[in-house]
Backbone as CSV, one residue per row, in Angstrom:
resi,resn,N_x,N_y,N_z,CA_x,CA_y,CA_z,C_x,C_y,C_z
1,UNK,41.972,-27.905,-16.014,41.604,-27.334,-14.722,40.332,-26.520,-14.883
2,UNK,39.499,-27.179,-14.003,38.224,-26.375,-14.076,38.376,-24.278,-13.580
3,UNK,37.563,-23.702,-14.364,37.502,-22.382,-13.583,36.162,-22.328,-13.015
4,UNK,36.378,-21.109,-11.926,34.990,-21.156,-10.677,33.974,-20.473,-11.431
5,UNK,34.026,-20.363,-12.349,32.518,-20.114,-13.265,31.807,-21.683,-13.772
6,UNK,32.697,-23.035,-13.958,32.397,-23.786,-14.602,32.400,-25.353,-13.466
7,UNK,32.644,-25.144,-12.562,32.762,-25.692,-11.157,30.781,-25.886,-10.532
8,UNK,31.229,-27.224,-10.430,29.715,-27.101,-10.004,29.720,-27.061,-8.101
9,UNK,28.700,-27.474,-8.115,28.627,-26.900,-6.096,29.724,-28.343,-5.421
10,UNK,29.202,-29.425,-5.902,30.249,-30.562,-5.732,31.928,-30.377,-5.730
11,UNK,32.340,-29.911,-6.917,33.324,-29.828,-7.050,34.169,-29.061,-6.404
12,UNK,33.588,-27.407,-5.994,33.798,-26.480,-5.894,34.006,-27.058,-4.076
13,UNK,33.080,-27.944,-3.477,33.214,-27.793,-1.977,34.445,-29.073,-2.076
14,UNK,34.570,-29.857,-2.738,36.134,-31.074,-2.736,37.433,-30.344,-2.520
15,UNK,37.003,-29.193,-3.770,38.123,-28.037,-3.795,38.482,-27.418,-2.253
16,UNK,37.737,-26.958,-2.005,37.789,-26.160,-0.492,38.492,-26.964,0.258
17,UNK,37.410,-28.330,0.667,38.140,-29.190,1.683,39.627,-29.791,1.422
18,UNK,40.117,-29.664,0.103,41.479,-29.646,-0.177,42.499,-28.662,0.343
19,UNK,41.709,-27.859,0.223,42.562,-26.435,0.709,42.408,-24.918,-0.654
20,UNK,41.532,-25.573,-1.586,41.884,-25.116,-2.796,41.050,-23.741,-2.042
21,UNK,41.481,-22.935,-2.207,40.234,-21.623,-2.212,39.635,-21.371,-3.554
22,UNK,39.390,-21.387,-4.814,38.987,-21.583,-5.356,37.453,-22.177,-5.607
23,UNK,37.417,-22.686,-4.712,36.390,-23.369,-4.841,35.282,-22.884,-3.884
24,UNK,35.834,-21.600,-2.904,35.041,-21.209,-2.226,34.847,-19.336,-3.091
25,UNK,35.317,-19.393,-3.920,35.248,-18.577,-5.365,34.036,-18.695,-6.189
26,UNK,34.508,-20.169,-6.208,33.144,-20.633,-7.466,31.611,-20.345,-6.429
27,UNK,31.682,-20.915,-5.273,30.402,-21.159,-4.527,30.009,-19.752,-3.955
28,UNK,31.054,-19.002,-4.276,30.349,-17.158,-3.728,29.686,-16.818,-5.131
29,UNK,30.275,-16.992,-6.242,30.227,-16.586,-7.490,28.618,-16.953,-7.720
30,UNK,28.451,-18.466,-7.617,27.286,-18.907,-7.771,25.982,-18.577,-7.131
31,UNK,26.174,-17.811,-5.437,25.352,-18.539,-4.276,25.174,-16.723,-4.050
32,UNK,25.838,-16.021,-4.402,26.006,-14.797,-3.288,24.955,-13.666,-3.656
33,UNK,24.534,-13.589,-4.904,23.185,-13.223,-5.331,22.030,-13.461,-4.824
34,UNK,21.360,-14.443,-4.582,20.541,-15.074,-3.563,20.623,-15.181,-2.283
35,UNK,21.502,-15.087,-2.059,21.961,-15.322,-0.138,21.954,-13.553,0.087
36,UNK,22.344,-12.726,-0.676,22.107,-11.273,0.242,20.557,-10.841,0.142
37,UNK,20.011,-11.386,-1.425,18.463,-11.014,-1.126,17.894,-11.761,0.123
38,UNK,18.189,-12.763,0.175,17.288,-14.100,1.057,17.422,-12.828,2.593
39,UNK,19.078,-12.150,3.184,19.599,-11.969,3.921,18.174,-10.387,4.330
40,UNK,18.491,-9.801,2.750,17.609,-8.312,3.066,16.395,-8.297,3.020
41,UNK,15.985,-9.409,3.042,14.388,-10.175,3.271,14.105,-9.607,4.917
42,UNK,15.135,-10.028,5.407,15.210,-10.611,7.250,15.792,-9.037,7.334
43,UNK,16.483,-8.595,7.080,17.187,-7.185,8.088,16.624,-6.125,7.452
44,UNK,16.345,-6.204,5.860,15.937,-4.657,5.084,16.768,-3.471,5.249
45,UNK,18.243,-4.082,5.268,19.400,-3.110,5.038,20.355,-4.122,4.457
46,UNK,20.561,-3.012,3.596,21.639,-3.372,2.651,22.994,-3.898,3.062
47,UNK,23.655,-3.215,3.371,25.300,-3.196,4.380,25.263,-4.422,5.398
48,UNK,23.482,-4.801,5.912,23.926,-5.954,7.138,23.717,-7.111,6.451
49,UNK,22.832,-6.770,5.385,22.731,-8.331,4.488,23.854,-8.704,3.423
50,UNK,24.827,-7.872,3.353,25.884,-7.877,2.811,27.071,-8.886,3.936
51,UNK,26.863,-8.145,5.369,27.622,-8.580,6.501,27.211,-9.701,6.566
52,UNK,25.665,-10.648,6.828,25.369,-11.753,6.967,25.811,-12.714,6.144
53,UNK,26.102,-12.584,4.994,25.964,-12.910,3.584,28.076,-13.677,4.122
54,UNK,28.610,-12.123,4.155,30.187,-12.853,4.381,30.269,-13.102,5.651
55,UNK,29.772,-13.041,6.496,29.835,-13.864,7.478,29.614,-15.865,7.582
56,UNK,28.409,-15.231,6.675,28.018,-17.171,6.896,28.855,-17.807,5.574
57,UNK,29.051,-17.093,4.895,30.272,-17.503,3.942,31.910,-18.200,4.560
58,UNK,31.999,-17.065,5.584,33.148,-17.388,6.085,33.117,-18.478,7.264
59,UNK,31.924,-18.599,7.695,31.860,-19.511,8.916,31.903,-21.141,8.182
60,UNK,31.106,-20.968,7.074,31.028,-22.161,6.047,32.519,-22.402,5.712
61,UNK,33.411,-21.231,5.849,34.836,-21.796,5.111,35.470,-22.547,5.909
62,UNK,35.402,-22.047,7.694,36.086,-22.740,8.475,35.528,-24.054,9.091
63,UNK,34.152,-24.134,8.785,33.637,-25.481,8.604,33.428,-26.514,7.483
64,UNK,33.857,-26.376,6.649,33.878,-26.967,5.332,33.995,-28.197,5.628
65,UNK,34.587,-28.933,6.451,35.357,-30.115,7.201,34.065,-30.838,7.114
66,UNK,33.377,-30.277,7.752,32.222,-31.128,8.409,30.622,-31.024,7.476
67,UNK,30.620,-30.794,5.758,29.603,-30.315,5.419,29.816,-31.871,4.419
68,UNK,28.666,-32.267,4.651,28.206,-33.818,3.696,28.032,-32.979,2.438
69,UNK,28.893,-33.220,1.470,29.070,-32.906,-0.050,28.046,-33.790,-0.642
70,UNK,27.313,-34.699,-0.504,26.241,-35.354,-0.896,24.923,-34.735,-1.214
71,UNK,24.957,-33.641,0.080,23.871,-33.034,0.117,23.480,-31.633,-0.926
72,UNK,22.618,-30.885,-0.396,22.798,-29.860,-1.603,23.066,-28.769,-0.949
73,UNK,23.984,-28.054,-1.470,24.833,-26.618,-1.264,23.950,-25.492,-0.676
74,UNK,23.143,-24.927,-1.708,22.239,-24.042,-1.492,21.277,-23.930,-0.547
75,UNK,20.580,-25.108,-0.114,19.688,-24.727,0.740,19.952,-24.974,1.973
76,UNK,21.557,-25.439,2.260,21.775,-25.930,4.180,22.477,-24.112,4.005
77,UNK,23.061,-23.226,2.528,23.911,-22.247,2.890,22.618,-20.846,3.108
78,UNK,21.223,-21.533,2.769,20.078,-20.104,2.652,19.925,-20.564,3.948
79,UNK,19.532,-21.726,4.502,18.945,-22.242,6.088,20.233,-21.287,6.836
80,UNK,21.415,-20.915,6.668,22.649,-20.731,7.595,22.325,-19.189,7.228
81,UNK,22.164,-18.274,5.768,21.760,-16.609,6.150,20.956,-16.241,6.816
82,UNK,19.736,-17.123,6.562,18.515,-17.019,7.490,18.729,-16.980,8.972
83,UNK,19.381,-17.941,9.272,19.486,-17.970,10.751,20.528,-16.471,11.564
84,UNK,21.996,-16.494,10.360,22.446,-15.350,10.865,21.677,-14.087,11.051
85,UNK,20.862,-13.789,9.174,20.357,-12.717,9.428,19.196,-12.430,10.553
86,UNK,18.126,-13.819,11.088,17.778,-13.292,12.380,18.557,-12.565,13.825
87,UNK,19.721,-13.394,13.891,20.913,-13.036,14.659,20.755,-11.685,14.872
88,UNK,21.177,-11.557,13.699,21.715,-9.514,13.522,20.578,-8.954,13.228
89,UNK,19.433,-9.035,12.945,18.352,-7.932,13.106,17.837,-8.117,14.308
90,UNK,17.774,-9.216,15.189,17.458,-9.245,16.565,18.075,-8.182,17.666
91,UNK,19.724,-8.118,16.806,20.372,-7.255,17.910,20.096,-5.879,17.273
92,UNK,19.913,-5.699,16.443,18.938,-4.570,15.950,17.553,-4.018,15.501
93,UNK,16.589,-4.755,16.331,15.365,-4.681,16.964,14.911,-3.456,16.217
94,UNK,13.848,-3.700,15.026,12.696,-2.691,14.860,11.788,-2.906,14.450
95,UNK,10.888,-2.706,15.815,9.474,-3.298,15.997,8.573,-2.568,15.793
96,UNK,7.615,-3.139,15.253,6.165,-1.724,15.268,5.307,-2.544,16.351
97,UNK,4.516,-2.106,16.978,3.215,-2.440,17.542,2.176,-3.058,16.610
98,UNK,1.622,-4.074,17.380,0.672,-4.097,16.250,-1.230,-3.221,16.949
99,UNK,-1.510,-3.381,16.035,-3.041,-2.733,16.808,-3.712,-4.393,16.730
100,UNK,-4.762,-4.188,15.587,-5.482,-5.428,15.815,-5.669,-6.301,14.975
101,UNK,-5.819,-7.969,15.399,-6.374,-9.074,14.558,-6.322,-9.097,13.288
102,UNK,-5.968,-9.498,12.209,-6.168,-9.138,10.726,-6.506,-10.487,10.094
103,UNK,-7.165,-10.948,9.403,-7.672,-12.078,8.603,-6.675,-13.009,7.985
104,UNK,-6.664,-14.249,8.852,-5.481,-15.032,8.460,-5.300,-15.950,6.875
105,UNK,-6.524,-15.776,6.564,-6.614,-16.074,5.114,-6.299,-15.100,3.784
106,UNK,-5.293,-14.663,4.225,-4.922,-13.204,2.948,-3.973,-13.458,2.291
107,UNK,-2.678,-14.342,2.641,-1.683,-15.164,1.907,-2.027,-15.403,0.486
108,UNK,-2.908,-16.465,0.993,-3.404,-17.256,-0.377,-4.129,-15.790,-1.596
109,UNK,-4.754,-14.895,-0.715,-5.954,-13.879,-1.430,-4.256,-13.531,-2.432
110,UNK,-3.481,-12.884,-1.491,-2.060,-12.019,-2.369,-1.938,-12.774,-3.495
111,UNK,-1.680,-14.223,-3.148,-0.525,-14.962,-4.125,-1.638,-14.654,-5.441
112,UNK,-2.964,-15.300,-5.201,-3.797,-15.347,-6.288,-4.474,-14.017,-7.043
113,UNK,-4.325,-12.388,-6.290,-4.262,-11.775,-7.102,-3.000,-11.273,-7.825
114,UNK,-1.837,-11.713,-7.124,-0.661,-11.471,-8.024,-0.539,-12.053,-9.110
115,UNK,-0.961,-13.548,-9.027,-1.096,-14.141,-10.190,-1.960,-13.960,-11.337
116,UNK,-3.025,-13.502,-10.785,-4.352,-13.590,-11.910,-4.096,-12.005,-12.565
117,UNK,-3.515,-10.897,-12.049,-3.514,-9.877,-12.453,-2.935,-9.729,-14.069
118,UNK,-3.370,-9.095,-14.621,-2.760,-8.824,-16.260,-2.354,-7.599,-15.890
119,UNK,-2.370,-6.310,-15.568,-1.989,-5.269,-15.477,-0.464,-5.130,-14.589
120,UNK,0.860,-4.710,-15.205,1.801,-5.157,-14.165,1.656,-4.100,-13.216
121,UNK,1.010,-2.497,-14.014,0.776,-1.810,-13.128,0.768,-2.112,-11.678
122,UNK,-0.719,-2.816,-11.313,-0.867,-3.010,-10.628,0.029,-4.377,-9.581
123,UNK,0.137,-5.188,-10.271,1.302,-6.329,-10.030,2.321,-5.342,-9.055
124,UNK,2.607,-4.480,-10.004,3.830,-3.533,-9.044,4.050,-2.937,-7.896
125,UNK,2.087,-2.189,-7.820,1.815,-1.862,-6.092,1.796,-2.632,-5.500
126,UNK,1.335,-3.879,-5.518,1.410,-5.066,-5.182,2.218,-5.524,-3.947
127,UNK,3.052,-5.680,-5.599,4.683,-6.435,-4.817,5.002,-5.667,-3.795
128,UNK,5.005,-4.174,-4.239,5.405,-2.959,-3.538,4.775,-2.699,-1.865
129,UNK,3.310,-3.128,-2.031,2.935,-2.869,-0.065,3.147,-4.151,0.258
130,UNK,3.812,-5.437,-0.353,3.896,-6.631,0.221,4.997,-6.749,0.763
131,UNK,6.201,-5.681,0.216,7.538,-5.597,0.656,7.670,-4.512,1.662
132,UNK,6.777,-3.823,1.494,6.738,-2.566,2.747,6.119,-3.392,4.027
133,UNK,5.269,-3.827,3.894,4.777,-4.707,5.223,5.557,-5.440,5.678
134,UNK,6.181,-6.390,5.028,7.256,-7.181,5.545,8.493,-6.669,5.803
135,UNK,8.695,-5.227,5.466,9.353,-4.416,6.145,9.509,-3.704,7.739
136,UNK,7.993,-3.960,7.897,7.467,-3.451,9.020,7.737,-4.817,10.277
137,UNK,7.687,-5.583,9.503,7.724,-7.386,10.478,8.827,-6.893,11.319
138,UNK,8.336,-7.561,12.495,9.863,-8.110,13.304,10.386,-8.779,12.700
139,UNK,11.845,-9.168,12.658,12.850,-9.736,12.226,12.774,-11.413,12.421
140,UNK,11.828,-11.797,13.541,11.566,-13.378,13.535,10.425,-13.387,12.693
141,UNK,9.861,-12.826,12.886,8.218,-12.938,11.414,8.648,-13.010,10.249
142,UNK,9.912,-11.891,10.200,9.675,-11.578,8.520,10.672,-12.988,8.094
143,UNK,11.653,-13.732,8.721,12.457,-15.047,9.278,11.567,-16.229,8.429
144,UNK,10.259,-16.015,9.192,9.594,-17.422,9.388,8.857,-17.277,7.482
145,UNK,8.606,-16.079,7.230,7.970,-15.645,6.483,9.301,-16.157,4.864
146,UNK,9.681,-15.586,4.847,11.140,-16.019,3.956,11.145,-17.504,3.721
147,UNK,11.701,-18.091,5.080,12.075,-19.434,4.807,10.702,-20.520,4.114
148,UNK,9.423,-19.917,4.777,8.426,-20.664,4.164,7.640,-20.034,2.566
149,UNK,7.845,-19.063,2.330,7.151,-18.500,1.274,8.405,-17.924,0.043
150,UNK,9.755,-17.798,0.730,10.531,-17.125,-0.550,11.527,-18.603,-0.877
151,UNK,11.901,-18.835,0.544,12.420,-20.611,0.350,11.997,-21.521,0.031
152,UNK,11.156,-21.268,0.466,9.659,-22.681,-0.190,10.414,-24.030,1.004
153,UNK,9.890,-23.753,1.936,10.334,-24.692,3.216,9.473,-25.257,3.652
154,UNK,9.136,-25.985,4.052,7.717,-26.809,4.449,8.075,-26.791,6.409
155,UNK,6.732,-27.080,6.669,6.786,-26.824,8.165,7.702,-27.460,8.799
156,UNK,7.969,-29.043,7.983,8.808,-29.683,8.769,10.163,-29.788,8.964
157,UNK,10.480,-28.970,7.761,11.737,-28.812,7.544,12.328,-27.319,8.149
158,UNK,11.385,-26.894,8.547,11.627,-25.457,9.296,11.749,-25.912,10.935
159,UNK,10.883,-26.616,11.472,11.394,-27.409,12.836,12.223,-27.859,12.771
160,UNK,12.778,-28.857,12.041,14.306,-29.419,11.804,15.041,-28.814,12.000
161,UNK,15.392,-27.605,10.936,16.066,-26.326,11.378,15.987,-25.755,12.523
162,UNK,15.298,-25.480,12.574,15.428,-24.470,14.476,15.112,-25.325,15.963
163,UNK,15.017,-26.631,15.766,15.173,-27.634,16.400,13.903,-27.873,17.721
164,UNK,12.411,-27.141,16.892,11.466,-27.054,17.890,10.321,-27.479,17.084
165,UNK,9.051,-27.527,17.601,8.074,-28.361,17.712,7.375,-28.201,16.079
166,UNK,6.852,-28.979,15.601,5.955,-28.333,13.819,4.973,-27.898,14.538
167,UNK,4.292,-27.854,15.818,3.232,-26.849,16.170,3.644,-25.696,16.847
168,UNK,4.930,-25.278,16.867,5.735,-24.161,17.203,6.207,-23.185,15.761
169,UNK,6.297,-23.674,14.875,6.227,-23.179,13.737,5.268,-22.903,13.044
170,UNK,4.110,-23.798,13.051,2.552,-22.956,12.533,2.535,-22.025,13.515
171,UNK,2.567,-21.819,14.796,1.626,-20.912,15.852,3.077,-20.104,15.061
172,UNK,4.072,-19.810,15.052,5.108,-18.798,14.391,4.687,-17.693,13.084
173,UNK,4.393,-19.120,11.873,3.764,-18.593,10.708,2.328,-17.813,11.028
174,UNK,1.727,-18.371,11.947,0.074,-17.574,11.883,0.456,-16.500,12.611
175,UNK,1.318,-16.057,13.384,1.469,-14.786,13.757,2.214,-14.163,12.725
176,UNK,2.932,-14.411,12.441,3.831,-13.872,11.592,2.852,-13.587,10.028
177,UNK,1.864,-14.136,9.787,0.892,-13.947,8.533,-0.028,-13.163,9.215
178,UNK,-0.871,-12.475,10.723,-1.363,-12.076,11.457,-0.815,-10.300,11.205
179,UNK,0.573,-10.477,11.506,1.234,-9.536,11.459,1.067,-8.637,10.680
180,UNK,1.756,-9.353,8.861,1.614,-9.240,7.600,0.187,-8.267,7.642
181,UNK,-0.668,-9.323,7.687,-2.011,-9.082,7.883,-2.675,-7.710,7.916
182,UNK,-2.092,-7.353,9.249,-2.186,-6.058,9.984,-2.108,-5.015,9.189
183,UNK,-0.513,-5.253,8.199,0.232,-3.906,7.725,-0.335,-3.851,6.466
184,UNK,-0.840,-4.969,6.175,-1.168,-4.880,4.733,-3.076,-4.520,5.082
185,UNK,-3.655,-3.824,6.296,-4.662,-3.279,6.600,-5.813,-4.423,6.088
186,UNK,-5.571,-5.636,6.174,-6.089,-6.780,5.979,-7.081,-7.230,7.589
187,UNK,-7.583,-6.098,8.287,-7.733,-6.353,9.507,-9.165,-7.625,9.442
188,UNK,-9.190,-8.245,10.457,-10.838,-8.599,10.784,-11.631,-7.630,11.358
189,UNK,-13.049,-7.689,11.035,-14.159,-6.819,12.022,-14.766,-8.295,12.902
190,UNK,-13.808,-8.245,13.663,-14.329,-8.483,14.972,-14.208,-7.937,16.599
């Protein structure tokens, strides 16, 4: 008999749909580390990305019925925090204003001085006003922002998901990198 440390995502969801709970053991054991960060990405509280986290856990339990075991575990269960945790930071709304315009080409500037940097020092402030800004996001920005840059989601697979246009999701991301933009004082002079 397998134990839920040694249970892979396959096995672990056969288990479930048997009735085994066990197997929805193994897939918290495995999954639940990643799914509350993915969660405190989107809300930036602890306690609700904890709530999102067993929530979509539990909604997954009573749907288990209907989940193609073919497919892969992890990324239909990050597509399902994501969506809750917009849910619940929506109904807990905290918005900043923005002032103005900020240079939509700064993404790429971050990634490549994070990368090229030798000093972690600096690596560290870094990370540090990149997580404060996206702190500052509305809860659909910082959403769109996650699924494409911490998920590694491609445009089209982000329309799929939310069941609207791939030019509804760039005009999403460029505000939502606009935003970023802003906080990270990345403004344009225009």
């Amino acid at each position: 008999m397998l134990t839920e440390k040694f249970m892979n995502d396959y096995q672990a969801i056969q288990r479930l749909k048997k009735g085994d709970i066990s197997g929805m053991d193994a897939l918290v054991l495995r999954h639940q580390t990643k799914a509350i960060r993915t969660a405190y990405l989107i809300t930036h509280d602890d306690s609700l990305a904890e709530d999102v986290v067993q929530e979509t856990f539990l909604r997954i339990y009573q749907r288990i019925r209907y989940f193609d075991e073919t497919r892969p575990f992890e990324p239909y269960l990050l597509r399902s925090v994501v969506h809750t945790a917009l849910n619940q930071a929506e109904k807990t709304r905290k918005e900043i204003p923005l002032m103005d315009e900020p240079d939509t080409g700064f993404i790429a500037g971050l990634i490549a001085k994070a990368a090229s940097t030798e000093d972690q020092v600096e690596f560290a402030q870094l990370k540090e006003e990149i997580f404060s800004a996206l702190n500052r996001l509305a809860p659909r920005d910082r959403a769109v922002i996650v699924e494409r840059y911490y998920l590694g989601m491609t445009e089209k697979e982000m329309a799929a998901e939310h069941g609207i246009a791939p030019g509804t999701v760039k005009w999403y991301l460029n505000v939502a990198r606009r935003h970023l933009g802003t906080f990270l004082g990345m403004e344009s002079d225009k």
